[in-house]
N, C-alpha and C positions, 0 to 999 in steps of 0.2 A: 317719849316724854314721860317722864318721872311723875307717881302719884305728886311728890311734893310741889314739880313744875304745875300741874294743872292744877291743883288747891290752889296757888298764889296768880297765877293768872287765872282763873276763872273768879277769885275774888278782886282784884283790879277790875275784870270789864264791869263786874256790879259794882263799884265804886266806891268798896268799902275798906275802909283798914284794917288792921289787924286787929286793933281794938276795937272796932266796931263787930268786927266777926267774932271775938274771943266774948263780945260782949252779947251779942247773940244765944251762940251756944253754952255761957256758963261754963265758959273756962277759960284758962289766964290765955294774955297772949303771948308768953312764951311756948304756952300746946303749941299753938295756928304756928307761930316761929319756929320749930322743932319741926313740924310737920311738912311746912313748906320746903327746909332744908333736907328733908329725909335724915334727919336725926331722931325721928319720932315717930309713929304710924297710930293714927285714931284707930278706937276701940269701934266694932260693928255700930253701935249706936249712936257715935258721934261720926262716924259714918254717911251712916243714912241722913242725920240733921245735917250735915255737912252737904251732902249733896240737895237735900231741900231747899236746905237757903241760897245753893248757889245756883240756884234751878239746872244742876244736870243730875244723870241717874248715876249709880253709883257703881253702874257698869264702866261706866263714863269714865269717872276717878282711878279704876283698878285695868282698865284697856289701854295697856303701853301704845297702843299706834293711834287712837284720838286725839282731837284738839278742840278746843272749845271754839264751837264756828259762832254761834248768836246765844246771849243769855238777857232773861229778860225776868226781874224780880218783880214779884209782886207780896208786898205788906199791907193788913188791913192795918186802919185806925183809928181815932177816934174826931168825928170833924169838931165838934161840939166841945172839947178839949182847946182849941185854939182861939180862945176867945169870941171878943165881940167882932161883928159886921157883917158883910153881906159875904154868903160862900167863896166867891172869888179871891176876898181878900186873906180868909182861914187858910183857903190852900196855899197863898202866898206864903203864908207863914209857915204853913207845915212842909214846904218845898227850903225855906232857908233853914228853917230846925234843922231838915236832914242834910244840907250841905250848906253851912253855918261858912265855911271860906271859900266857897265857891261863886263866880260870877253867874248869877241866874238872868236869861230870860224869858218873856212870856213869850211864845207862842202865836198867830194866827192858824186853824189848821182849818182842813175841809177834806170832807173824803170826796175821793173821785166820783162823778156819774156812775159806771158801773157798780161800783159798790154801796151807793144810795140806792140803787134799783133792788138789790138784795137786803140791804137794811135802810131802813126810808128813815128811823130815828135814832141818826148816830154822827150828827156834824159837832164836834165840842165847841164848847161857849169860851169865849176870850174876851175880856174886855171891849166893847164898842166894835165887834167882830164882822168888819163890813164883808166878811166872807158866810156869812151865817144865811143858810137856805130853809135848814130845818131845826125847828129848835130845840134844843139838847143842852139843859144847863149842868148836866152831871159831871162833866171834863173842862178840864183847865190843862193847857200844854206848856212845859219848861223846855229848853237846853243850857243845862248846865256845863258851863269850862272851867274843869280845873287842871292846873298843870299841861299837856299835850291830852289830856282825856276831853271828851263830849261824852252827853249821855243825854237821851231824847225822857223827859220825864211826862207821864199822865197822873193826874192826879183824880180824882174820881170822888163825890161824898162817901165812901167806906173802905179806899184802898189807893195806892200810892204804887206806881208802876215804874221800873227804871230799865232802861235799854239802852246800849252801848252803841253810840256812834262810830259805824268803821270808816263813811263817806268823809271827805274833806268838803266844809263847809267853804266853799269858798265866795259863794254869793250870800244874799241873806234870805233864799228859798231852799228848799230841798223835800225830796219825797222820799217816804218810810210807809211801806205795807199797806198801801193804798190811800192815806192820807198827802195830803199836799200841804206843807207848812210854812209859813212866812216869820223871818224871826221880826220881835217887835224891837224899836231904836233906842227901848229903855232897858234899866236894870232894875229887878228887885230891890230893894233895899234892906240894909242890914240893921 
């Protein structure tokens, strides 16, 4: 696999455009397009941002026999910035800001018993969350579809997590890394 293949597929499972990554890094998206087609090769420093934002190491990018197996971005931000209401509904909106054409929903999640026994304050808060054992208002859970992508989203009061769905969702549960999630019957609104 070609530096350019792994640029443009490790920015697809973060679910970002080119513009969105050109717009990252401070630089046009004909770079990230040049680069992805191997018409172009980043300089060491855009580089290494390069591989930051896409959370792999830049071993990663430059090792012809790799593949990007799981990438999982994390951006701080500001909650406080999204107006009035109660938390819940801030991050709603800081979940549609960042994917403004995509079908969002919330969430129910719970982490397994096992992994209560090792973190007792880590169940996330979801709306009227009748899976809620311990109380934990700092997390709000998305899945977002757009196009044939999913992406399992956390949102947290100072940082916004995105992780690429490889499972086919074919019922309306599913489990990811020790959590157990239920999607809810509604959407976000735009």
């Amino acid at each position: 696999m070609t530096l350019g293949e792994k640029i443009r597929e490790a920015r697809r499972k973060c679910g970002l455009s080119q513009e969105q990554l050109a717009e990252k890094m401070s630089v046009s998206r004909s770079a990230i397009a040049k680069w992805e087609t191997n018409k172009g090769l980043p300089d060491v420093g855009n580089l290494k941002v390069l591989a930051r934002l896409l959370n792999v190491s830049v071993d990663h990018l430059l090792d012809e026999a790799e593949t990007v197996d799981e990438l999982v971005i994390r951006e701080p931000y500001n909650l406080s910035a999204y107006g009035y209401g109660c938390n819940k509904v801030k991050k709603d909106r800081v979940v549609r800001d960042k994917f403004p054409d995509a079908t969002i929903y919330p969430l129910l999640g719970q982490q397994d018993v096992a992994s209560l026994e090792l973190q007792v304050d880590n169940t996330p808060d979801c709306r009227s969350n009748p899976l809620d054992r311990v109380k934990n208002t700092d997390k709000a859970f998305y899945l977002i579809e757009k196009d044939d992508q999913k992406l399992l989203v956390m949102v947290t009061d100072v940082f916004i997590e995105i992780r690429p769905l490889e499972q086919s969702l074919e019922r309306n549960s599913f489990r990811v890394g020790g959590w157990n999630f239920i999607k809810c019957n509604y959407e976000i609104g735009k």
